[in-house]
N, C-alpha and C positions, 0 to 999 in steps of 0.2 A: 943750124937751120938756114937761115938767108940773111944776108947783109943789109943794114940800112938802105943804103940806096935802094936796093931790089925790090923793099917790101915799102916801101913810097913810089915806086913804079907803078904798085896796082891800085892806087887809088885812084878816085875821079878827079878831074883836073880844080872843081869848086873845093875842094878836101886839102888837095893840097895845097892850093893859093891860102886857104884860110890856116893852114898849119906853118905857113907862110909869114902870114903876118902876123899871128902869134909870137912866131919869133923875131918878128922885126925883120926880115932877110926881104931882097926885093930878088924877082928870081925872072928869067924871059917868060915872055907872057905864053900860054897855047901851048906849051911846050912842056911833055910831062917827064922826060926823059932829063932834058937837060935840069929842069926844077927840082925833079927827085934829087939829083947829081949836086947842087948848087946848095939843099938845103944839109943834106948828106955832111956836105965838107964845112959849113959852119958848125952845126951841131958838136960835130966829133973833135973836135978843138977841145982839149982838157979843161981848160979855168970854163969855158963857153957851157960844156955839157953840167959841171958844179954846178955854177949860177944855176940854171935850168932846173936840174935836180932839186935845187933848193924853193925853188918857185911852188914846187908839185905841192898840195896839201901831204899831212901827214895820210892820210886815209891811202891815197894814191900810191905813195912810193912806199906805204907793205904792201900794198898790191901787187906792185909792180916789181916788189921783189921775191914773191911770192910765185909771181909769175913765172920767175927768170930758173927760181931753185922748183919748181916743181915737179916732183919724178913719181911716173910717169908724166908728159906735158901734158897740160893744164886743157880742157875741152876750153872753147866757146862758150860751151853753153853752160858749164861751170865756171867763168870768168860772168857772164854775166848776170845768172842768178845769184852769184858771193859777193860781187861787186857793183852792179847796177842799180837801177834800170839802165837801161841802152837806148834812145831814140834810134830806130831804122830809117834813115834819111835818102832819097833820091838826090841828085846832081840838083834841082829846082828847089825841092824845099833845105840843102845845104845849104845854099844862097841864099834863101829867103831868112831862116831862124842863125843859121853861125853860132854852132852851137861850142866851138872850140873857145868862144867868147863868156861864156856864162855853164860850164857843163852843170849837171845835174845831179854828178855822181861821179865816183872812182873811175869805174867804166870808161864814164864819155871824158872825163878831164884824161884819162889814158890816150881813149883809142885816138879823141878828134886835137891830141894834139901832138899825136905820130912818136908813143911811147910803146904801147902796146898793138898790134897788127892780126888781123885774122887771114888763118893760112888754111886751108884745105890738102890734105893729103891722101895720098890711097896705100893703104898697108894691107894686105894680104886679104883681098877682094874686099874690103869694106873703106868706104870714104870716112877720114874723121878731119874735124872741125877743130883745129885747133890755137889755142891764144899764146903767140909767141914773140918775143925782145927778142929784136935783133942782135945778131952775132957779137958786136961790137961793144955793145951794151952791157955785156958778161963781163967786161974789163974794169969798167970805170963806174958801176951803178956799187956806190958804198953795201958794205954787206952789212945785214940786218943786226941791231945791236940786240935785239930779242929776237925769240924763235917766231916765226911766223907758221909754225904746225900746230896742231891743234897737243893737250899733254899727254904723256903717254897713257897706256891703260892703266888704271888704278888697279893694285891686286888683290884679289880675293882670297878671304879663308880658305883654310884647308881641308877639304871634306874628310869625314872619317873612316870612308869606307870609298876608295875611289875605285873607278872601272878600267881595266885597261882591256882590250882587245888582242894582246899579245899577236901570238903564229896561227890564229883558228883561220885569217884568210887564205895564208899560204896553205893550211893544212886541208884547209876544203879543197881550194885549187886541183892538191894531191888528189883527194877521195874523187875531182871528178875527173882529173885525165886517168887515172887507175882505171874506172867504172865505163870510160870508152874506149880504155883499150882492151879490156878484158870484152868486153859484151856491145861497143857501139853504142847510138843514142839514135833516135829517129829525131829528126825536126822537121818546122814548118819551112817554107822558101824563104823565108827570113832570118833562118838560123837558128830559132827560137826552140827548143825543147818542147816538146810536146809533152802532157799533163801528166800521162800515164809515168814515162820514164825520170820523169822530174820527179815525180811521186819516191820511186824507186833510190835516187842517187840521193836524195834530198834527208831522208830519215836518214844518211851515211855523214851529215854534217855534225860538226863536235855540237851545235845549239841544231835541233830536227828542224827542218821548215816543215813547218802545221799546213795540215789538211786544207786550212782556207784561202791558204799565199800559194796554190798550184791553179788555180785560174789565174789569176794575175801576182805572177812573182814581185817578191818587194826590189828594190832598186839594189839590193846586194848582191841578187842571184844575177841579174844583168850583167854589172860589175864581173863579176865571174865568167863569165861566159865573152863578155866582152875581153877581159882580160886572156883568157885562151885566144880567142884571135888576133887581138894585137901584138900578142908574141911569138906566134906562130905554131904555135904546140898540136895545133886542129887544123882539120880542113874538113871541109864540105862538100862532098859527092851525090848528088841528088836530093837525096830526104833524109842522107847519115850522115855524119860525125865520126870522121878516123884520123885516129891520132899522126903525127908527125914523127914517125920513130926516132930519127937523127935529130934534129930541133928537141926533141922533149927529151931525147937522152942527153946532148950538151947542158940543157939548162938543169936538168936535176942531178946533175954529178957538178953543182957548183957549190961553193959555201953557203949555205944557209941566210947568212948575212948580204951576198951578191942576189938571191933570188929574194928576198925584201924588198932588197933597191931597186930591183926590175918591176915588182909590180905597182911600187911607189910610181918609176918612171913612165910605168905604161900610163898612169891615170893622169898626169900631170902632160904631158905632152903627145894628150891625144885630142886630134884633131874632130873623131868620130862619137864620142863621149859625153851625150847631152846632158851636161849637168841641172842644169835652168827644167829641161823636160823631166828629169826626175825625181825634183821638187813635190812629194808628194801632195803638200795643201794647192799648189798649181797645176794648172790645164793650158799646154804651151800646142797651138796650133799652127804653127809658122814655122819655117826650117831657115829664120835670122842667125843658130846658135849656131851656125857651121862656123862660119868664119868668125867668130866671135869667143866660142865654149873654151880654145886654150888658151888664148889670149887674156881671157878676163882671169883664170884659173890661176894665170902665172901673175898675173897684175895682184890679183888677192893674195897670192902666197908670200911676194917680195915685202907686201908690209907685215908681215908677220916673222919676218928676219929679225925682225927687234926683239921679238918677247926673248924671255929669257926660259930655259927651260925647266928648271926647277920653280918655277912661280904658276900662280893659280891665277885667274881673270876668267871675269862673268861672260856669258856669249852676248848678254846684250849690250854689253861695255865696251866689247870690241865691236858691234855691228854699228853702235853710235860713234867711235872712232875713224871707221869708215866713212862713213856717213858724214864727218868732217871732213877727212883729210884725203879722200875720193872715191867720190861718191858716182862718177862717171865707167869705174872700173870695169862693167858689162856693157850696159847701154849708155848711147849718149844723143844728145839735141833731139833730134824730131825724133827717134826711136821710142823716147819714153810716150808716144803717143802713138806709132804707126803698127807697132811689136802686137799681137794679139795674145794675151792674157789672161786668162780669168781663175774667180777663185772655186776650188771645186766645193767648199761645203754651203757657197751660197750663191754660186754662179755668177757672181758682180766681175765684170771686165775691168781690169786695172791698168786703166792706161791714166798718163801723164805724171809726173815729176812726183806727185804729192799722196803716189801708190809707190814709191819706191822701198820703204818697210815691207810692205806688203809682197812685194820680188825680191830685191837687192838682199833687202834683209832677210829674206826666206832661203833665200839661194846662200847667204852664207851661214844660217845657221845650221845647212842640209852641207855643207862642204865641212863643217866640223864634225857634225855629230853621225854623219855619212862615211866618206870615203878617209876621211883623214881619222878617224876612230876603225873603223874598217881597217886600214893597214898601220896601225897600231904606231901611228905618229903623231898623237896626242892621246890622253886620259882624260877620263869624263868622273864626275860624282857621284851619277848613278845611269844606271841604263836607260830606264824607261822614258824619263822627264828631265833631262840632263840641262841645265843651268850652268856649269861651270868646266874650264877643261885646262888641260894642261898641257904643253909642248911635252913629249916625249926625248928626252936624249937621242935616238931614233930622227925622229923627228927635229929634233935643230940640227942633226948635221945634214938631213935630207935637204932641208932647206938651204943650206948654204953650201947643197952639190959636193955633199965629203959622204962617203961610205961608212958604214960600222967598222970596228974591229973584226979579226976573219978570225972562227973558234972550231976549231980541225977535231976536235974531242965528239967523238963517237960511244954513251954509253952500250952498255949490253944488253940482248934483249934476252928472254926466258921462252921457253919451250915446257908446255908440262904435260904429262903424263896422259892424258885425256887431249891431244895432239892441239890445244891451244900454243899461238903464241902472242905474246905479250910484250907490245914495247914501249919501252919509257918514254920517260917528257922527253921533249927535243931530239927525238929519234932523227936519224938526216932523211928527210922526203925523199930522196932516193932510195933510201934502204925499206923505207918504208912500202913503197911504190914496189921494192922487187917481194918484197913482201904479199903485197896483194896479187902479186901476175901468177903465187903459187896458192895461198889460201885462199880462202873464204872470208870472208867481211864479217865480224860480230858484232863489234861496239866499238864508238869513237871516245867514247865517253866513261869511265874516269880516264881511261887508255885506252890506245888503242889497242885490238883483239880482234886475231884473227885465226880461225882452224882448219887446220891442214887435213884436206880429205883426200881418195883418192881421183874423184872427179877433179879439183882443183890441181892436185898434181900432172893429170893428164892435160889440163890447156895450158897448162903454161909448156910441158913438152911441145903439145903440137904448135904453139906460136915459138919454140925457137931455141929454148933453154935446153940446151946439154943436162941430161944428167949429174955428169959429173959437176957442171960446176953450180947447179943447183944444191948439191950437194954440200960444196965447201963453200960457196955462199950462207948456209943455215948452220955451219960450223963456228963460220967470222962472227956471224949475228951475234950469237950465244957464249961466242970465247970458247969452244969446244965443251958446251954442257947440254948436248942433247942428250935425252932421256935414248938407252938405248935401242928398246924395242920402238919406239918413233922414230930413228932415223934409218934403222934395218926395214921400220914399212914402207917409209918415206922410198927410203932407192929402191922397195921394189916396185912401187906404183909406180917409178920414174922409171925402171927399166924394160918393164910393160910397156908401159905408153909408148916407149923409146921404141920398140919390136913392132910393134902394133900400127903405127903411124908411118 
């Protein structure tokens, strides 16, 4: 960060005269530069800095070592509400009270006698406030002989019937790039799906989104739709929705296990991805999350590098966790008053420090049981009213940036006589997808099911499919077990269409 000297540079000259004589040091008068400089080279004297350290109450130096080890750094304003109170003093009342003489707290025995320093920074359009030990200080400040974090999560029972989420996101994904490339989607100027055709694509999810989530979709359908633009699968041409032919063909001829990780990666390091605003019990009227929504995303996820992935823990055991060991992760110092907030089932505005359950904690218990259940990187205990969750295997290696195993095993699918086709669990989303570009949609659910008519055999000729290798594509499907009078219709609707076109 900055060197001693530097950060006794920015102090007022009464500040530092008095951090001065605290330490006995006589330093030129009026002079902040050379004082900084003078107090700098006594301090950092080995036996000098000991003595010193040993001066500090016990209270102080965990703080101040607390300081030094904490990842992310430490806000201000979480240095001061864990440690304080803080007197805010001018250059006249410095002089007046000398508070380096008698402090009142960890805080002030820190700040006002030039252990700990307040630095202001700008990272990626947002200023943050932060409490930070100089450089030097990281060498010679003893390391703590207890932990100064708060303990880990205690772990929870085992439920006996847990939820997991598995491939239904990626498998929707599937049902909705298939549904616009086959037919298109009309939307509003904002991207949004319009009622009717949401209606449409939405009974094609392996769980149906209900009649009453097509005026205002729940935060998963977003998610989705979000997630086709940030990987590029879609674009948008006036009021439609047309797929990416090359982009959605690279990504669905990938392993299975590679198109998890992408849509993991899309949610975790998107910039556009208002998590805070989709908070359902919150009503977020302020556009603070921009520069803030990945950032905070990725600060929450790094402390959850610890859990272990076979272990169980409560959601509100982690959210008090947090709430210890940083509690700053979204907002910080005046935010938690200036951010506009409220709660939607009773309207109360939640601003300041002591609403932070009421956000912080909302927002992470909506990051668990949301998108991290959603792409099936952790387990819950039950769907509806979920209390408890679990790292997924999945899920610990996402988090610590390692991939799944890559599993090239293609089962077979069936063809039956009455021109369904049927295909197994873990069918590959590509096969699937060329699936739908020739049938018809029946059911996602207990499998997926699809029937080969000869309308469907005709759009998929006129969008581009040969014959022929529609053909031996429904051959590889089934391991060469088409029913014969189906695939004798089959080529000849395709050879129709093929003439006709």
């Amino acid at each position: 960060m900055r060197g001693l000297r530097e950060c006794l540079q920015d102090h007022p000259w009464p500040l530092l005269e008095g951090i001065a004589q605290w330490l006995g040091v006589t330093v030129t008068p009026q002079d902040v530069r050379q004082a900084a400089a003078e107090i700098a080279a006594y301090v950092l004297q080995p036996e000098v800095f000991i003595t010193l350290w040993q001066r500090l109450s016990p209270q102080a130096q965990n703080a101040c070592q607390h300081v030094l080890t904490a990842q992310p750094p430490m806000s201000w304003h979480t240095f001061v509400r864990r440690y304080g109170p803080l007197r805010e003093m001018g250059p006249a009342r410095l002089q007046r009270e000398q508070p380096w003489r008698s402090p009142q707290s960890p805080a002030e025995e820190l700040f006002y006698r030039g252990w700990v320093f307040r630095r202001v920074f700008h990272q990626q359009g947002r200023w943050l406030e932060l409490a930070i030990v100089p450089d030097e200080y990281s060498l010679l400040i003893p390391q703590p002989t207890t932990a100064t974090s708060p303990s880990p999560i205690p772990n929870a029972p085992i439920p006996s019937h847990p939820v997991q989420a598995g491939d239904t996101f990626l498998e929707d994904m599937v049902t909705l790039v298939a549904f616009i490339y086959n037919e298109g989607m009309h939307v509003d100027w904002e991207g949004r799906p319009l009622r009717g055709e949401l209606a449409q694509v939405g009974q094609r999810f392996i769980t149906p989104l209900p009649v009453t989530e097509l005026l205002h979709p729940p935060p998963r359908v977003h998610l989705l739709f979000h997630h086709l633009y940030t990987l590029g699968l879609v674009r948008q041409e006036g009021n439609r929705l047309h797929v990416h032919p090359r982009r959605l063909s690279r990504w669905l001829q990938q392993p299975r296990a590679y198109q998890r990780l992408t849509l993991w990666q899309a949610w975790v390091d998107s910039e556009q991805w208002p998590d805070l605003r989709q908070v359902p019990e919150l009503e977020c009227t302020m556009d603070e999350w921009r520069p803030t929504a990945r950032l905070a995303r990725k600060r929450f996820l790094t402390h959850l590098q610890s859990l272990a992935a076979d272990r169980w823990y409560t959601i509100d055991d982690l959210i008090a966790w947090m709430f210890e060991k940083a509690p700053d992760f979204y907002r910080q110092g005046a935010e938690y008053d200036t951010w506009v907030i409220r709660r939607r089932s009773d309207g109360q505005w939640l601003r300041g420090f002591e609403h932070w359950h009421d956000v912080e904690g909302a927002l992470i218990r909506f990051y668990l049981v949301g998108p991290m259940f959603w792409l099936d990187a952790l387990a819950l205990d039950e769907a509806t009213q979920p209390t408890r969750f679990c790292l997924t295997e999945a899920g610990r290696r996402w988090l610590r940036r390692r991939s799944e195993p890559m599993r090239m095993h293609r089962p077979p699918a069936t063809v039956t006589d009455d021109f369904l086709v049927r295909l197994p669990a873990k069918v590959h989303p590509f096969d699937r997808f060329r699936v739908a570009r020739f049938a018809d949609w029946v059911a996602s659910h207990p499998q997926f099911t699809y029937r080969i008519t000869p309308q469907s055999v005709t759009r998929a000729i006129r969008q581009g499919v040969p014959p022929r290798r529609l053909l031996a594509f429904l051959r590889r499907l089934t391991r060469h077990q088409v029913p014969s009078h189906v695939y004798r219709a089959v080529a000849r609707w395709a050879e129709t269409a093929n003439t006709t076109s």
